[in-house]
C-alpha positions, 0 to 999 in steps of 0.5 A: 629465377634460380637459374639466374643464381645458379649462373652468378654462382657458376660464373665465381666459381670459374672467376675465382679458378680463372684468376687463380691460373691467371696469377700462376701463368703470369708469375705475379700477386693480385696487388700486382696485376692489379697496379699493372692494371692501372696503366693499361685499364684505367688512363682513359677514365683517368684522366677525365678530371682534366676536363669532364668538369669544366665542360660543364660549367664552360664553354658554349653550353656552360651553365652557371656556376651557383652551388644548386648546379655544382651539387647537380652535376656532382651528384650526376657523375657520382651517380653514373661512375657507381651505376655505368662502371661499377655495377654494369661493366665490373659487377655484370658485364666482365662475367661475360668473357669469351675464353677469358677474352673481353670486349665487343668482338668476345662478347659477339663471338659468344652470340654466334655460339649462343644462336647458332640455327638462327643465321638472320638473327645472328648476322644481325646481331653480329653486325650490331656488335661489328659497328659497335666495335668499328666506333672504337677506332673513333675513340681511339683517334680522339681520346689522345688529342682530348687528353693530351691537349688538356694536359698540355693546355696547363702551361697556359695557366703557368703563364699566359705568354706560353699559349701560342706553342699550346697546338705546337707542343701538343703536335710534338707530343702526339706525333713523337707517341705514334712514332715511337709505336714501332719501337714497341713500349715493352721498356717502359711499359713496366713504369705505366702502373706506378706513374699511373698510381701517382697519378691517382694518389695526386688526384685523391690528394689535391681533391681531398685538400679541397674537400676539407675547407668544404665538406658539405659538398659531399652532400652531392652523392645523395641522388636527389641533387642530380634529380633535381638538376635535371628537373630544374634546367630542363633541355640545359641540363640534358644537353649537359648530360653529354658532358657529365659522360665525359666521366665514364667515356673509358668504361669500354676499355675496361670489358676490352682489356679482361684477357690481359689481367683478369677480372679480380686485378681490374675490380681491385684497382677500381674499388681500392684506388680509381674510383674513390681517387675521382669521386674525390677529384670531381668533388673537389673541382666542385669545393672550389670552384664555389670559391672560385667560379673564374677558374671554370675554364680549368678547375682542375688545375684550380686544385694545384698550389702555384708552387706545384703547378710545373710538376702537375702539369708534367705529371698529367701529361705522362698520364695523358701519354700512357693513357693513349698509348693504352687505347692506340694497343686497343686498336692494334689488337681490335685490327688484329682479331678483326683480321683473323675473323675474316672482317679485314685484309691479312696486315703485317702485324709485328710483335715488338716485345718476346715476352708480352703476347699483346705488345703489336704493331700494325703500320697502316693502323698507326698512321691513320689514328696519328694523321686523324688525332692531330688533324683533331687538334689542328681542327678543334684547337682547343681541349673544350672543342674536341670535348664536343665531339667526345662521347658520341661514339662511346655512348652507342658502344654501350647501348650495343654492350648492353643490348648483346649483354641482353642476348647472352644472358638468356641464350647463353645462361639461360637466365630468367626473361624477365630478370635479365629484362630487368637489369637490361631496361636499368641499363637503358635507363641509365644509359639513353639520357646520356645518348640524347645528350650526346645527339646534340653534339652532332653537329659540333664534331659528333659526326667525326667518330661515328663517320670513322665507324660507319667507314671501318664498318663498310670496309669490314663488310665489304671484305667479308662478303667478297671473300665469301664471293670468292670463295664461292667462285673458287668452288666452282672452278675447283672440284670437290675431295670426293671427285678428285679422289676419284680422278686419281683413283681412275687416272693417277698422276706420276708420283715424285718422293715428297711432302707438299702442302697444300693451304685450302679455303675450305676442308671438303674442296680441292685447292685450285694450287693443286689442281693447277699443279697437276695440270701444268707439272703433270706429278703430284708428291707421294704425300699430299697435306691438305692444310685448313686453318680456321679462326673460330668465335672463342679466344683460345682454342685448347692445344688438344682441341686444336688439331684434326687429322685424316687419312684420305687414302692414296696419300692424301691427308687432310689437317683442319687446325682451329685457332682462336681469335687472339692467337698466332697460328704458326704451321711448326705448331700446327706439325708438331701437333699433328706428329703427336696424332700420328701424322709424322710432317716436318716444316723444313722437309715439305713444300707448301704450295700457294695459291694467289689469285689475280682478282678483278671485276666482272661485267657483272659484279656480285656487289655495287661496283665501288665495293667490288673495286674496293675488295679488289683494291684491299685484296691486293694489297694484303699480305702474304699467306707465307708471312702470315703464317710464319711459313719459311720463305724457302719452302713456299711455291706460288701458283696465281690464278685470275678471278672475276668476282 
């Protein structure tokens, strides 16, 4: 037990330095960050009022509108708001950052630092954290066609003759959002968080209007109206559990978003502005649809006077817009750390602002979410359709959140078994309800985000044991340091004045460039780099901690450069490092030389044959090593070699 003090006590005092430093490097105010927060963190959970309610009461698991229900349901989703967001992920979950980093690939790389003897179960548990991270990508497609639609469906309410370019409008929207990814929204990224902030104060405004002809309402935060609920409907009021999640179905970004503000902006936000503005809005929908139970089929827009309805709708539509734009950049940097970890093929990633680090983007990712969320809209029609398929994927994240919450809070804090069961099993609880509800939407387009994660999970999988295959094979066709050392000892090669760098797989093999080079060249350079960069399981590796140089003697050093996994490895830093340990190496005055092996399959592959034509097929379409590492075209030697695996 005191241990579990001594961790929550640890974790303020490095929280508190944390954003200190956070607030210094970023040049801005606590309030700031936190309104920066709003755009980025918050448009997901945001813009559920648009639909999480009328789930509930319309559609084809709808149950009756009497005030008995309303109570229920509001009190549910007060309930789940207060417990899933702010007690598991701001008050629990955000201490367990990787480096200052959040989300499901950090918290998997502290399970590898935290069972590091243990490689059965740390594959295990590496590979629940991988899939969990996989089903995001589900979100991702589906969150701006459910969001953007739902906004856009208001223009029916405006007038019914709009209905027939509801899909069209929607189409336009989403395909001019991924579009423009290309661009970059470095511009107007800075008005997310005031729109957002508008968007916000409209929500408490309208909710609170309504709250005022009818105050008995907020009667719902107290717990036994959800008990009783749940009691009262039975199976109807589980299956409408899968739409009262609907409220708390952008908690991941949250944990996922902690390296860009930090984790005092984001709890600010929550506790000042977001989570009051929604409890007020759903209570709100609540108030009239007693009045009004025809309005069931949007009761949001039942809170906004005839007079602003143009300009709400609008309104909600931006926010719809910055809240997909928020979840596509997930994407972006959930594919760019997958590919540094080794899960993924290299992929051209492009940094579209010089100011902002986490401004990216990735081609091949864009278009994939922008073919699937349209082909949602085209599929589904309607917002109250996709809303179906909505949760499935975000409710296994959470239940794998939690389990690898479990993990590290006894192998990496050292927290109390039982304490820390505990808190877990509140979380289950909490949680599972929500997850049975949603297997009843499986058939109803359920199986999209989770057929999404599975195929991104098998992608991701396949790439990491061919390249370890590959690496094998490339052992065994190269020799080891220890041997060619004494190969040049006992027969040296010509030596030409010189720089060459060689990048290797592994720090104790030779490259096959390098052998290849003597081979075929018959010389080697009087000063010969060997060059490992590595991507280890933390965030940020310190600039002192980055770098290792050795002299191997006849000329031959060795450099081994340890990158995070949201940092950019560029070899003039990994020089520039390496000349202040000694090491003197200039960029434009070495020749880097690189190997590209020609892949194939052989009769007897190490893997199933589709996986092994897929590895093939992803291999040979990855990126340069040269691009990747920001090495000057001018200075790059390729050397192919051909390799079965």
């Amino acid at each position: 037990m005191a241990s579990f003090f001594e961790g929550i006590i640890k974790n303020i005092v490095e929280r508190l330095a944390g954003n200190r430093n956070r607030q210094k490097a970023a040049g801005s105010s606590l309030p700031g960050l936190a309104l920066a927060a709003l755009g980025v963190v918050y448009g997901d959970i945001g813009t559920s009022p648009l639909y999480a309610l009328r789930e509930c009461f319309h559609g084809k698991y709808a149950i009756a509108v009497s005030r008995g229900n309303v109570l229920g349901v509001l009190s549910l989703m007060f309930w789940a708001l207060l417990l899933v967001v702010t007690i598991k992920y701001l008050t629990f979950v955000l201490m367990a950052d990787n480096r200052g980093e959040g989300g499901v690939i950090a918290l998997t790389g502290l399970l590898k630092q935290s069972t590091p003897k243990r490689k059965r179960r740390r594959f295990g548990l590496v590979a629940i954290g991988l899939f969990g991270a996989c089903l995001l990508y589900g979100d991702g497609m589906i969150t701006p066609a459910i969001s953007v639609l739902s906004a856009v469906e208001g223009i029916r309410i405006i007038t019914p003759s709009l209905k027939p370019y509801v899909i069209p409008v929607t189409i336009a929207i989403l395909g001019g959002l991924f579009v423009l990814q290309r661009r970059g929204t470095a511009r107007v990224g800075k008005l997310f968080g005031p729109v957002i902030l508008i968007w916000f104060l409209s929500l408490s405004f309208l909710g609170a209007a309504q709250i005022a002809r009818d105050p008995k309402i907020l009667a719902a935060v107290f717990p036994w109206y959800g008990i009783g609920f749940l009691v009262r409907n039975k199976m109807a009021g589980l299956v409408v559990l899968g739409a009262v999640f609907l409220v708390v179905t952008g908690a991941e970004a949250l944990y996922a978003d902690l390296g860009h503000f930090g984790k005092a902006p984001i709890r600010l936000a929550w506790v000042g502005l977001v989570f009051p503005a929604l409890v007020l809005n759903y209570f709100g929908q609540g108030a009239v649809l007693l009045v009004r139970p025809d309005m069931s089929h949007h009761p949001f827009y039942a809170l906004v006077p005839a007079g602003a309805m143009v300009p709400m709708v609008i309104l909600a539509t931006v926010a719809t817009i910055i809240a997909s734009q928020a979840v596509i950049t997930g994407a972006f940097s959930l594919t760019e750390q997958a590919i540094k970890l080794g899960y993924l093929p290299r992929l051209r990633v492009r940094h579209t602002s010089a100011w902002h680090m986490g401004q990216i983007y990735i081609a091949p990712v864009n278009y994939l979410l922008m073919i699937c969320a349209i082909s949602l809209v085209v599929g589904f029609r309607t917002s109250s359709k996709i809303a179906a398929a909505y949760g499935m994927a975000v409710t296994v994240t959470m239940l794998i959140t939690t389990t690898l919450f479990f993990v590290v809070t006894r192998k990496k804090w050292g927290w109390n078994f039982m304490v820390a069961m505990l808190l877990t099993c509140i979380f289950y609880i909490v949680e599972t309800p929500f997850f049975l509800a949603n297997l009843t939407k499986i058939s109803h387009g359920a199986w999209f985000p989770l057929a999404v994660g599975a195929a991104i999970f098998s992608v991701m999988l396949t790439y990491q044991d061919g390249s370890e295959i590959l690496r094998n094979k490339m052992r065994r066709l190269t020799p080891r340091l220890e041997k060619f050392q004494e190969m040049l000892r006992e027969n040296p090669p010509r030596r030409v004045k010189g720089t060459a760098v060689f990048l290797t797989r592994s720090h104790d093999i030779v490259p096959a460039a390098l052998v290849h080079n003597i081979q075929h060249n018959k010389i080697l350079h009087s000063k010969v780099i060997f060059l490992n960069i590595r991507t280890e399981e933390i965030a940020r590796v310190p600039n002192f901690e980055k770098i290792e140089t050795e002299k191997l003697g006849s000329g031959v050093y060795r450099i081994i450069a340890h990158y995070g996994f949201i940092e950019e490895p560029n070899v003039n830093t990994i020089f520039s490092l390496a000349r202040e340990r000694g090491l003197k190496v200039e960029t434009r005055e070495a020749s880097f030389f690189l190997g590209r092996e020609n892949v194939g399959i052989s009769d007897r592959p190490k893997m199933s044959k589709w996986r092994s034509s897929l590895f093939v097929f992803l291999s040979r379409n990855s990126v340069d090593v040269s691009s990747f590492f920001a090495i000057p075209s001018d200075r790059v030697i390729e050397i192919g070699a051909k390799v079965e695996i």
